[in-house]
N, CA, C and O atoms as a GROMACS GRO file, in nm:
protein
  400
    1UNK      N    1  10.792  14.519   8.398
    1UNK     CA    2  10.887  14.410   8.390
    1UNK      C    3  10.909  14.349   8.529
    1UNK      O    4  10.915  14.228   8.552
    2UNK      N    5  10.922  14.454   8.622
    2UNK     CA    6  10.939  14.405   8.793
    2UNK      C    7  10.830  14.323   8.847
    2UNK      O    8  10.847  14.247   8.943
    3UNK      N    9  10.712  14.340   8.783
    3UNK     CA   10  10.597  14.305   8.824
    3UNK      C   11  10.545  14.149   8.729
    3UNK      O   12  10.447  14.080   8.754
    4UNK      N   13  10.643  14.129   8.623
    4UNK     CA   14  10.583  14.018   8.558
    4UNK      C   15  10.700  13.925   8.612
    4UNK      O   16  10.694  13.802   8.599
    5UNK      N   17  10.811  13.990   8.674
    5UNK     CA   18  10.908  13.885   8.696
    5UNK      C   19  10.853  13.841   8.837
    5UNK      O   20  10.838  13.721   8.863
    6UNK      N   21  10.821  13.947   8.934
    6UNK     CA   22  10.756  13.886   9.040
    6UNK      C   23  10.615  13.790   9.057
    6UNK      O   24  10.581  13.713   9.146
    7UNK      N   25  10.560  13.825   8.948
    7UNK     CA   26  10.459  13.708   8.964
    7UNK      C   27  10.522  13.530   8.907
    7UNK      O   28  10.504  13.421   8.961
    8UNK      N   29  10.603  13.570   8.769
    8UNK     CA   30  10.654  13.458   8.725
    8UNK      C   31  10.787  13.379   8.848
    8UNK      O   32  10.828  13.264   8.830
    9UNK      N   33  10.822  13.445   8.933
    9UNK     CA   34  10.884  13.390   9.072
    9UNK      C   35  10.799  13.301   9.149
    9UNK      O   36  10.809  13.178   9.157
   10UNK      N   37  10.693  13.397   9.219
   10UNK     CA   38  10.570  13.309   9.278
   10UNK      C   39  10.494  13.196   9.212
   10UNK      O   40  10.441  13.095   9.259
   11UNK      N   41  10.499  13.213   9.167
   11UNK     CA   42  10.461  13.083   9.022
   11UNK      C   43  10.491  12.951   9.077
   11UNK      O   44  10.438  12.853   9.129
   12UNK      N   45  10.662  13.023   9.022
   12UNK     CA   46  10.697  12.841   9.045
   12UNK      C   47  10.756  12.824   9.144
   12UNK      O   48  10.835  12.732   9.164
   13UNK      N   49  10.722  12.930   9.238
   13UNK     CA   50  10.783  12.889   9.467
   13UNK      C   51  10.661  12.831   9.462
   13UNK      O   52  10.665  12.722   9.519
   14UNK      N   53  10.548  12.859   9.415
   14UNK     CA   54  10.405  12.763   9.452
   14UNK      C   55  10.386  12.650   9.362
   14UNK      O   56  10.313  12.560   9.403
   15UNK      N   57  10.450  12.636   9.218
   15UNK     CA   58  10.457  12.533   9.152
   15UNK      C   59  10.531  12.426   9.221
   15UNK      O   60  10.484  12.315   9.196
   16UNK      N   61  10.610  12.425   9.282
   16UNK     CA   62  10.693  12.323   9.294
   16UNK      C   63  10.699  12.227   9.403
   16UNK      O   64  10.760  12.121   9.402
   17UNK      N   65  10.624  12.279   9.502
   17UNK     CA   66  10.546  12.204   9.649
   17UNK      C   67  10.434  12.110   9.575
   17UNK      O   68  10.414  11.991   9.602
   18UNK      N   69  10.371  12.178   9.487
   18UNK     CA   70  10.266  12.072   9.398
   18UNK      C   71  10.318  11.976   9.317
   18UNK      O   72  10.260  11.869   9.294
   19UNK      N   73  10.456  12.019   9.258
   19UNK     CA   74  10.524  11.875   9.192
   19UNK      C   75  10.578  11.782   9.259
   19UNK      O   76  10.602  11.672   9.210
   20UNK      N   77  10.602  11.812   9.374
   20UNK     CA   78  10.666  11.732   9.484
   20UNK      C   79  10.577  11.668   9.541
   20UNK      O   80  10.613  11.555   9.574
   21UNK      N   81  10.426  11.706   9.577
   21UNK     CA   82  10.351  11.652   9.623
   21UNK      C   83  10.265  11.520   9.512
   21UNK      O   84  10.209  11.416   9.547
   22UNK      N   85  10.283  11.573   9.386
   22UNK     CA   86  10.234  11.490   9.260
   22UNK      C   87  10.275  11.375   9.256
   22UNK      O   88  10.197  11.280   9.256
   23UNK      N   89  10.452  11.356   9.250
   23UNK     CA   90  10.506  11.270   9.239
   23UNK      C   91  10.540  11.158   9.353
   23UNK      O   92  10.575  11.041   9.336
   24UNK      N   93  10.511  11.249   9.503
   24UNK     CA   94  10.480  11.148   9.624
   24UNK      C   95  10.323  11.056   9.601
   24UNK      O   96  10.298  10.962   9.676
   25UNK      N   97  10.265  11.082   9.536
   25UNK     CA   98  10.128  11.061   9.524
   25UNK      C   99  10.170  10.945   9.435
   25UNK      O  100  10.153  10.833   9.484
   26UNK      N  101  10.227  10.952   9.299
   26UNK     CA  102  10.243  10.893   9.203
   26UNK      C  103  10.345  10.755   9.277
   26UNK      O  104  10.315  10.650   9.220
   27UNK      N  105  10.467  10.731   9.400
   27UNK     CA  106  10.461  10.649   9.406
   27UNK      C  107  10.413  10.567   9.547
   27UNK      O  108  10.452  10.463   9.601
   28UNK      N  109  10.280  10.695   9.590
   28UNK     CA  110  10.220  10.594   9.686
   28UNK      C  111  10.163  10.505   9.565
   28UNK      O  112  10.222  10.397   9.552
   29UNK      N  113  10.061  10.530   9.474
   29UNK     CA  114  10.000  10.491   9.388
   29UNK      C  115  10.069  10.357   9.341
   29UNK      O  116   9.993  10.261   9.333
   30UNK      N  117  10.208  10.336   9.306
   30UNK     CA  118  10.248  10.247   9.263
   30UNK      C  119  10.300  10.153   9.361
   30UNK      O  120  10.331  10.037   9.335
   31UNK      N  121  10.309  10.217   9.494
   31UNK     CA  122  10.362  10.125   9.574
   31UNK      C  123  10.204  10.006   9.626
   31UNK      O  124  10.206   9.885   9.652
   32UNK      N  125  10.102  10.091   9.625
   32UNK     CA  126   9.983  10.018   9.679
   32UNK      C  127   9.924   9.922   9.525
   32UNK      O  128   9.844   9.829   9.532
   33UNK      N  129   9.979   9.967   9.412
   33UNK     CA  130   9.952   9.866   9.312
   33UNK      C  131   9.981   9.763   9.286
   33UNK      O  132   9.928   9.665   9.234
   34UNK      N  133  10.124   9.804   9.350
   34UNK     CA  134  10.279   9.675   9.381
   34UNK      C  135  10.196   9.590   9.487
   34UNK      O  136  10.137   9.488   9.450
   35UNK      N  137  10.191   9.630   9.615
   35UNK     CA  138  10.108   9.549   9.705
   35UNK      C  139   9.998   9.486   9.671
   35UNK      O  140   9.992   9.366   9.695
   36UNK      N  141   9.879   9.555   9.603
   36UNK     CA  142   9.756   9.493   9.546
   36UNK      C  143   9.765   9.367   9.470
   36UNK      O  144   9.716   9.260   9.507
   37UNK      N  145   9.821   9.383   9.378
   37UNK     CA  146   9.904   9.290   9.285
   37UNK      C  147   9.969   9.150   9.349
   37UNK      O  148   9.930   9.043   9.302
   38UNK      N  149  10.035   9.152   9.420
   38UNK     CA  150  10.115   9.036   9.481
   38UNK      C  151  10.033   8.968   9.559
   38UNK      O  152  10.018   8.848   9.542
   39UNK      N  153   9.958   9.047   9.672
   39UNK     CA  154   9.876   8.984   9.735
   39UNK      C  155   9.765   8.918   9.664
   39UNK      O  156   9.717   8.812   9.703
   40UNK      N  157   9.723   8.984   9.556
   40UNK     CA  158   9.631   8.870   9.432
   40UNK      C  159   9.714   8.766   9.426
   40UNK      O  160   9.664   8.667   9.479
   41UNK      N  161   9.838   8.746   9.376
   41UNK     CA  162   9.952   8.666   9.300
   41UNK      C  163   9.976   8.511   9.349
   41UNK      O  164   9.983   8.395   9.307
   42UNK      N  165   9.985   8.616   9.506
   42UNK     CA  166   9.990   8.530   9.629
   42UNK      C  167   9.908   8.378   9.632
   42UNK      O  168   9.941   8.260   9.641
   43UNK      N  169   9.792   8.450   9.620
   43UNK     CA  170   9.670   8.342   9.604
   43UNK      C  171   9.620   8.284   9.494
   43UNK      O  172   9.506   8.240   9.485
   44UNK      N  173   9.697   8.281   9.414
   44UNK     CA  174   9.684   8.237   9.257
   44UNK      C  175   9.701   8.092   9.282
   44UNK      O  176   9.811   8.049   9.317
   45UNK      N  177   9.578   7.996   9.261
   45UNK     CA  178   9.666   7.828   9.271
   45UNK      C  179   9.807   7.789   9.193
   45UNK      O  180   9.866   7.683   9.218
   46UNK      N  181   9.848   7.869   9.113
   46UNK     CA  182   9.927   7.745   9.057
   46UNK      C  183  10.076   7.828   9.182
   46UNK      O  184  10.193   7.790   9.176
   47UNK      N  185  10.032   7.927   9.270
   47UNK     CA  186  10.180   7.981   9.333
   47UNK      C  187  10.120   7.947   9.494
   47UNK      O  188  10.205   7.988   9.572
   48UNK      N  189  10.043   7.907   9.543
   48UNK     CA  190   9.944   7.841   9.647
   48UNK      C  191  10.029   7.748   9.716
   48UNK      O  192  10.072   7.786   9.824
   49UNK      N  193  10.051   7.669   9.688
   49UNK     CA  194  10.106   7.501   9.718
   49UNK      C  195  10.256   7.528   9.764
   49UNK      O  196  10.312   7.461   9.851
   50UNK      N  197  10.310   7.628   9.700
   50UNK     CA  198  10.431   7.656   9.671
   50UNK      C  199  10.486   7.800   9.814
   50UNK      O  200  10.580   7.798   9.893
   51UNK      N  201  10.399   7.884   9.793
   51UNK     CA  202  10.383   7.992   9.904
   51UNK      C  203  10.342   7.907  10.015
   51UNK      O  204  10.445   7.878  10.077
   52UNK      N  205  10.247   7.857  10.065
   52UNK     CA  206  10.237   7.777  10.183
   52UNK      C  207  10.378   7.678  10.242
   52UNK      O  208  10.432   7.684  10.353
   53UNK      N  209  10.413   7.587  10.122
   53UNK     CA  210  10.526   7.494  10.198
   53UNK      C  211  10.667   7.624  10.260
   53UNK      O  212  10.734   7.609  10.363
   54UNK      N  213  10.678   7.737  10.168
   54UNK     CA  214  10.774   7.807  10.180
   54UNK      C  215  10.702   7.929  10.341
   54UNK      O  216  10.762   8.024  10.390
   55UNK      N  217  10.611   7.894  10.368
   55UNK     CA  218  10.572   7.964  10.490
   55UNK      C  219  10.606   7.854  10.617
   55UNK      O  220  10.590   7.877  10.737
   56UNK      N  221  10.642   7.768  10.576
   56UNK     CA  222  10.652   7.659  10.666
   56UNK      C  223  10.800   7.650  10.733
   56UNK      O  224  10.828   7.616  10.848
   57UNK      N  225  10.876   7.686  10.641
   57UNK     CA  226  10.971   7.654  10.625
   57UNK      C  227  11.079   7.734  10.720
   57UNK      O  228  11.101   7.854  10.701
   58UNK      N  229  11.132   7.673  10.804
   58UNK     CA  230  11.182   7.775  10.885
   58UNK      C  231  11.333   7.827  10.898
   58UNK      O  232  11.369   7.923  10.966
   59UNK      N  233  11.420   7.738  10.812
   59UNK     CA  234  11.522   7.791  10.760
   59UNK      C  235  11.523   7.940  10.626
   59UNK      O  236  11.601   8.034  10.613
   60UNK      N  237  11.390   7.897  10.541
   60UNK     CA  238  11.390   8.044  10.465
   60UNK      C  239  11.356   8.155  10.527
   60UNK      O  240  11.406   8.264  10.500
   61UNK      N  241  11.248   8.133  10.634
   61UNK     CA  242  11.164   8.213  10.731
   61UNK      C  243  11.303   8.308  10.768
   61UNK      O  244  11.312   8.427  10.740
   62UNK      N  245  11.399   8.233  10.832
   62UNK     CA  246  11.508   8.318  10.928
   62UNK      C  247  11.614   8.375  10.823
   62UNK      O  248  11.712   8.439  10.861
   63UNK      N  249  11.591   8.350  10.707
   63UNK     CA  250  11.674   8.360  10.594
   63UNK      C  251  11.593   8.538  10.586
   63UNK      O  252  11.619   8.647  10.637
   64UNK      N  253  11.503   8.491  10.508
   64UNK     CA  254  11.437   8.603  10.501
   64UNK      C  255  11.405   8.716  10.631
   64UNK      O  256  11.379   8.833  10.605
   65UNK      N  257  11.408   8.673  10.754
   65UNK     CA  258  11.409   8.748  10.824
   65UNK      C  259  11.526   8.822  10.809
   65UNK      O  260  11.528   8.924  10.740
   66UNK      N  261  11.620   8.782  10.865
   66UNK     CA  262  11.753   8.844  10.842
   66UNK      C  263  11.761   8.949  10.715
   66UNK      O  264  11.837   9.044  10.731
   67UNK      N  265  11.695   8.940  10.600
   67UNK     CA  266  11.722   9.059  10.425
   67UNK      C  267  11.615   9.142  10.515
   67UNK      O  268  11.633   9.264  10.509
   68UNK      N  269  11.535   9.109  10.577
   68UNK     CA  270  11.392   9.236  10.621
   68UNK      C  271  11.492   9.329  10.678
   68UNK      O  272  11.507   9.444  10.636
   69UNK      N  273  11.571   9.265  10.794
   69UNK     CA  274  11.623   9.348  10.892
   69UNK      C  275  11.716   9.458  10.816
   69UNK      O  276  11.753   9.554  10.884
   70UNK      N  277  11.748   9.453  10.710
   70UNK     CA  278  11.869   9.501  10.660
   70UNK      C  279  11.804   9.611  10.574
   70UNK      O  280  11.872   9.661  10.484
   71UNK      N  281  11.679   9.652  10.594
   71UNK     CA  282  11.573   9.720  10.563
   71UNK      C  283  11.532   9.845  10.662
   71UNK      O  284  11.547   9.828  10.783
   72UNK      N  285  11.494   9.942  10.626
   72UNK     CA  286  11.413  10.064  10.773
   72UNK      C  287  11.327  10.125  10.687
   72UNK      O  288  11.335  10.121  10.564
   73UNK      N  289  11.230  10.189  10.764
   73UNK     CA  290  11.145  10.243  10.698
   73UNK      C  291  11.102  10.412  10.758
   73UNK      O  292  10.996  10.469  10.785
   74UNK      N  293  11.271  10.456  10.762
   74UNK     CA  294  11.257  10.606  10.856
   74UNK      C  295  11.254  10.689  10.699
   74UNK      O  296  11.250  10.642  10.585
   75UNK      N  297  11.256  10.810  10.742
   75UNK     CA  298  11.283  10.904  10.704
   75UNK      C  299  11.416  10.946  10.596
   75UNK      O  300  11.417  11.003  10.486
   76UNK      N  301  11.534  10.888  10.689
   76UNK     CA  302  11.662  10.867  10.636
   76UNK      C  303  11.722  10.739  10.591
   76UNK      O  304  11.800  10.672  10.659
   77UNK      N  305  11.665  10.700  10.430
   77UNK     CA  306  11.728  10.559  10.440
   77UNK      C  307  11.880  10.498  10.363
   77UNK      O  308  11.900  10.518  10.243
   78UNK      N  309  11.945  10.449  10.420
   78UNK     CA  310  12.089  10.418  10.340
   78UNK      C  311  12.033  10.298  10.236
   78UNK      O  312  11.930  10.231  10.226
   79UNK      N  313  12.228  10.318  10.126
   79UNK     CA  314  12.171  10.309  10.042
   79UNK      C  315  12.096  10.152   9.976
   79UNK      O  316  12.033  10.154   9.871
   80UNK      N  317  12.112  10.056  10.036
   80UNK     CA  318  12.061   9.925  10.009
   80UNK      C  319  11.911   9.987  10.019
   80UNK      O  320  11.850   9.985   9.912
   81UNK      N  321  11.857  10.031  10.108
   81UNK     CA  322  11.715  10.073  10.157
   81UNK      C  323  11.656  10.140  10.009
   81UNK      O  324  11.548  10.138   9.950
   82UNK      N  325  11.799  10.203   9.984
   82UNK     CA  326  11.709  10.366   9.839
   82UNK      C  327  11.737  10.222   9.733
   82UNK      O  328  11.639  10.153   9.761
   83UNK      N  329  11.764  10.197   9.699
   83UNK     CA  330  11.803  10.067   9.593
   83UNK      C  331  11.676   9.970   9.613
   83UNK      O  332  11.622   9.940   9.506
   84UNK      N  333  11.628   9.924   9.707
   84UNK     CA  334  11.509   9.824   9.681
   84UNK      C  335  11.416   9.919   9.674
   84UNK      O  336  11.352   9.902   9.570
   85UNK      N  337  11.368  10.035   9.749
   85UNK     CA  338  11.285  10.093   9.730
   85UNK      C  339  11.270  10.159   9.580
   85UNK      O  340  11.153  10.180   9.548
   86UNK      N  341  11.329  10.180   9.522
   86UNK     CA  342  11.329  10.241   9.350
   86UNK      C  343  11.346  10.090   9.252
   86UNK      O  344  11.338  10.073   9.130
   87UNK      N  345  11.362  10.032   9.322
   87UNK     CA  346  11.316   9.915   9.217
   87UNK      C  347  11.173   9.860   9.219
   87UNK      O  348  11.105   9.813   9.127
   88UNK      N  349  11.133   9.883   9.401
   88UNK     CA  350  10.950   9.854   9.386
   88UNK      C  351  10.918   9.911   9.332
   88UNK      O  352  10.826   9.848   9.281
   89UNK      N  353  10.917  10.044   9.272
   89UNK     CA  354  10.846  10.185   9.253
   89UNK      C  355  10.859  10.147   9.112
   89UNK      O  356  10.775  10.200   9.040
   90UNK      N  357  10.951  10.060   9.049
   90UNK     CA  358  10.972  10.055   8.890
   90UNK      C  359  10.892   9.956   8.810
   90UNK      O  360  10.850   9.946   8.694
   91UNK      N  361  10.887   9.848   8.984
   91UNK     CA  362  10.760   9.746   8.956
   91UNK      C  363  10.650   9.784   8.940
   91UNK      O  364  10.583   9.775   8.837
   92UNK      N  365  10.609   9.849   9.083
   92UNK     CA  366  10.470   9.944   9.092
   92UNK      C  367  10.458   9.986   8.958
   92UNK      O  368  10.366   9.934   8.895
   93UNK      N  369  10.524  10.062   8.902
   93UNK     CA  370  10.454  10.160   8.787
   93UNK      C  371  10.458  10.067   8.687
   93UNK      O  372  10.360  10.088   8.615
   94UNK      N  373  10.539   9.950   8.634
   94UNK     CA  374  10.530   9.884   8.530
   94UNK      C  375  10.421   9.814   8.568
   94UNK      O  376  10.358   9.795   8.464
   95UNK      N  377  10.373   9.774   8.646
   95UNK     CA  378  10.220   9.698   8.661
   95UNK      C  379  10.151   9.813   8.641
   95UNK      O  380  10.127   9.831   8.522
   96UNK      N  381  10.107   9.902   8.717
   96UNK     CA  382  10.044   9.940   8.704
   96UNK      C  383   9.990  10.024   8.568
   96UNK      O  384   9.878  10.071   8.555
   97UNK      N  385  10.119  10.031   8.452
   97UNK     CA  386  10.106  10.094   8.368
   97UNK      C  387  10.010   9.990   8.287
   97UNK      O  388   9.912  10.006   8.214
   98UNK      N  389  10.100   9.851   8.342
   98UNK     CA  390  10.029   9.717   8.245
   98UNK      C  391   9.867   9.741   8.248
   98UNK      O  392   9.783   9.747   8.158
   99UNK      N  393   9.859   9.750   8.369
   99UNK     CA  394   9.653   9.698   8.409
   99UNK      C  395   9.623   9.797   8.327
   99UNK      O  396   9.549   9.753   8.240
  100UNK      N  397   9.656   9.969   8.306
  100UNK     CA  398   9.582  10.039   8.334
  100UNK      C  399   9.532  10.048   8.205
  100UNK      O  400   9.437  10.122   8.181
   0.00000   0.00000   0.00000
């Protein structure tokens, strides 16, 4: 009994570095699908004409600069940071569930 509980311990101390590592995987995966995706999107003519004048534009430019800043990309992120980031990840995987 000592001996089936100790293996069923080790189990899942070694199971669970692998689920953690699964699910980091799962939203690099969706985050680079999210990216793949847009940057196609990007260049789509009928959003072309429209993305260019808005690159021009230098009141949205500083607009948008300013939401980047309010952004980090450490280790420790507050919570506006955990909030956009779990909404890419919801994009990511809903595309990616779409293509797949």
């Amino acid at each position: 009994m000592k001996w089936f509980l100790g293996v069923f311990l080790i189990g899942v101390l070694l199971g669970t570095p692998a689920k953690a590592q699964y699910a980091a995987q799962n939203d690099a995966k969706y985050m680079a699908t999210l990216k793949a995706v847009v940057n196609y999107k990007i260049d789509d003519e009928e959003n072309l004409s429209n993305i260019e004048s808005l690159r021009e534009n230098r009141r949205f430019n500083q607009q948008l600069q300013r939401m980047l800043n309010k952004l980090q990309n450490t280790r420790t992120k507050n919570s506006t940071n955990r909030r956009v980031y779990d909404i890419l990840l919801r994009a990511g995987k809903q595309i990616y569930n779409e293509l797949d």
